[in-house]
SELUMLO-613582 format. One record per atom (N, C-alpha, C, O): residue in one letter; z, y, x. Coordinates in steps of 0.1 Angstrom, whole numbers, padded with zeros to 4 digits, always signed. Each point is the difference from the previous one (the first is absolute). Layout:
<sites>
aZYX ...
</sites>
This chain:
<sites>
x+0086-1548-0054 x-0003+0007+0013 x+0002-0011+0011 x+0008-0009+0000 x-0018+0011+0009 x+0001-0012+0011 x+0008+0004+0012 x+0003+0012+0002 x+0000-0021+0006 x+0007+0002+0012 x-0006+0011+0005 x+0005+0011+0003 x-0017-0013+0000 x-0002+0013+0007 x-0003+0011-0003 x-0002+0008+0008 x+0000-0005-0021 x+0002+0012-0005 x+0014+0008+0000 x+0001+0012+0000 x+0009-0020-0001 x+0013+0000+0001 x+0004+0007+0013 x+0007+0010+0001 x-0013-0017+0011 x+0003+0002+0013 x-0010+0014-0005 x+0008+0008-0006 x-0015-0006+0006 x-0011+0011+0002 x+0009+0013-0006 x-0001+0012+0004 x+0006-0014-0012 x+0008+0013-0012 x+0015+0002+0012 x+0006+0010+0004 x-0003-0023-0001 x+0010+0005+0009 x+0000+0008+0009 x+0009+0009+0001 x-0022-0013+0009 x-0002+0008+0008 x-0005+0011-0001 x+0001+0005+0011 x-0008+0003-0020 x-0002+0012-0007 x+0010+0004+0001 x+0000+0008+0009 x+0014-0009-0016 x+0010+0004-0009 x+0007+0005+0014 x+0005+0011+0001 x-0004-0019+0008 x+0010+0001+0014 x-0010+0010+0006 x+0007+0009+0005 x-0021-0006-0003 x-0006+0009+0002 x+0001+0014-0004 x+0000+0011+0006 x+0001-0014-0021 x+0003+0017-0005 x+0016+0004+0002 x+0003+0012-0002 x+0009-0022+0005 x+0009+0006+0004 x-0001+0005+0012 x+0003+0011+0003 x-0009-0020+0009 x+0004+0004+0013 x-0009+0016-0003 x+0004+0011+0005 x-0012-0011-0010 x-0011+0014+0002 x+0006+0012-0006 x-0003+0011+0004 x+0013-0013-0014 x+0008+0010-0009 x+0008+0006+0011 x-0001+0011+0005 x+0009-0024-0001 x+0014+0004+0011 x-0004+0007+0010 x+0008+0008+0005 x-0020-0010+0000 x-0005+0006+0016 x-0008+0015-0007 x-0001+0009+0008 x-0002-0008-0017 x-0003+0015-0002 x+0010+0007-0007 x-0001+0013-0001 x+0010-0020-0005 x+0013+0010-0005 x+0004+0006+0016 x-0003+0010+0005 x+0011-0019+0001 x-0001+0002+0019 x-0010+0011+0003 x+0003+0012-0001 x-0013-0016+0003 x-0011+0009+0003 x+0000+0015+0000 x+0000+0008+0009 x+0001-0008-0025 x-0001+0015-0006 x+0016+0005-0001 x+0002+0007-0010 x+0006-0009+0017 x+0016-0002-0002 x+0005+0003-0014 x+0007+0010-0002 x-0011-0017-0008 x+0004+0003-0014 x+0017-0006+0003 x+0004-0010+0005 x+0004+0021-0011 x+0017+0000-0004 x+0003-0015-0004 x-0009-0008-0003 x+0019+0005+0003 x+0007-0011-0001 x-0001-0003-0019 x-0004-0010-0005 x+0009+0021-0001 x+0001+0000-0016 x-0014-0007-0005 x-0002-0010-0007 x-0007+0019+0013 x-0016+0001-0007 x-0007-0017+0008 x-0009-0005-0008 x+0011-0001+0017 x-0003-0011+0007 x+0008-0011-0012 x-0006-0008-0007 x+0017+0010+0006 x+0008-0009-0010 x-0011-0004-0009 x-0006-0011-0001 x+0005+0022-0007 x-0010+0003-0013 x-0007-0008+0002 x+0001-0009-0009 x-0011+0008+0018 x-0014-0001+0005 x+0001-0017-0001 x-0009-0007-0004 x+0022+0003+0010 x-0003-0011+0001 x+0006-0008-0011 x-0007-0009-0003 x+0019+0011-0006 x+0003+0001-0015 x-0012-0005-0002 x-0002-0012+0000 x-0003+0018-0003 x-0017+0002-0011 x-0007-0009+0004 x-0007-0007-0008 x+0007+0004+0024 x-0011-0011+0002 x+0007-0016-0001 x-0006-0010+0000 x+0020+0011-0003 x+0008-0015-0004 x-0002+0000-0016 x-0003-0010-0006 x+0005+0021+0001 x-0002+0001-0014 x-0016-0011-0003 x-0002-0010-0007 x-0008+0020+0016 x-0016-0006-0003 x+0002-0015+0002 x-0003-0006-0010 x+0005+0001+0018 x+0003-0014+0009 x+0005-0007-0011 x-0007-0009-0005 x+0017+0013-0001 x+0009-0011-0011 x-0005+0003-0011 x+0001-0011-0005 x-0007+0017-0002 x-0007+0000-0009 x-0017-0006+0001 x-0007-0004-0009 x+0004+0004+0021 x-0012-0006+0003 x+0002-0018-0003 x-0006-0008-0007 x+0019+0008+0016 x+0005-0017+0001 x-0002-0003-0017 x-0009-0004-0007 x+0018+0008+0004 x+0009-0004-0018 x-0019+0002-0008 x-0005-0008-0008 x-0002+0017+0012 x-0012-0005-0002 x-0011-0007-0002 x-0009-0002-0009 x+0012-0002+0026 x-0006-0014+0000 x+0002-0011-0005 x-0009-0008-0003 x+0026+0007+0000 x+0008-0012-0005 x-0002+0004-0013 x+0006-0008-0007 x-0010+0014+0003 x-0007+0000-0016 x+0015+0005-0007 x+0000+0000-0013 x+0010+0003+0016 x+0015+0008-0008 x-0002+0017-0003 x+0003+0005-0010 x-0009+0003+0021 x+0004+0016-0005 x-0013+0003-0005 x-0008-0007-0007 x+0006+0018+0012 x-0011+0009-0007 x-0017+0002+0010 x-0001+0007+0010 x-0004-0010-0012 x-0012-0003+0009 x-0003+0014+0009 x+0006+0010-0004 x-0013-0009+0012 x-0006+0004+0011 x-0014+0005+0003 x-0004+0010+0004 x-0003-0024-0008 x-0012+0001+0003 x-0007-0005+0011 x-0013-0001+0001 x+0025-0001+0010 x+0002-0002+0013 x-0006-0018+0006 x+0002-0006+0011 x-0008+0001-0023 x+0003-0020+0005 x-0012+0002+0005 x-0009+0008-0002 x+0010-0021+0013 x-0008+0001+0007 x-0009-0015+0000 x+0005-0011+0001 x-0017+0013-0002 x-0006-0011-0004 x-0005-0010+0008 x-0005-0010-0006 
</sites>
């Protein structure tokens, strides 16, 4: 993967958090269910990484 594909997945990835966080906010979802929400999206993130680095379980996600 090249530098800038790298930069490019970062800034996606920092994208779909800030956009999660501002509509959990938004739609005032509870503090418990927001947890979750975001759990799930570090879960996706680290298993994306360990992906790319060729160690866990693939994705599907590489970007070419």
């Amino acid at each position: 993967m090249s530098l800038l594909a790298l930069l490019v997945a970062l800034l996606v990835l920092c994208l779909v958090f800030w956009a999660a966080n501002r509509l959990l906010v938004a739609f005032a979802i509870g503090d418990p269910l927001a947890t979750v929400v975001r759990v799930i999206l570090v879960v996706v993130t680290v298993v994306w990484a360990l992906s790319w680095l060729g160690v866990g379980p693939g994705l599907g996600l590489r970007l070419r």
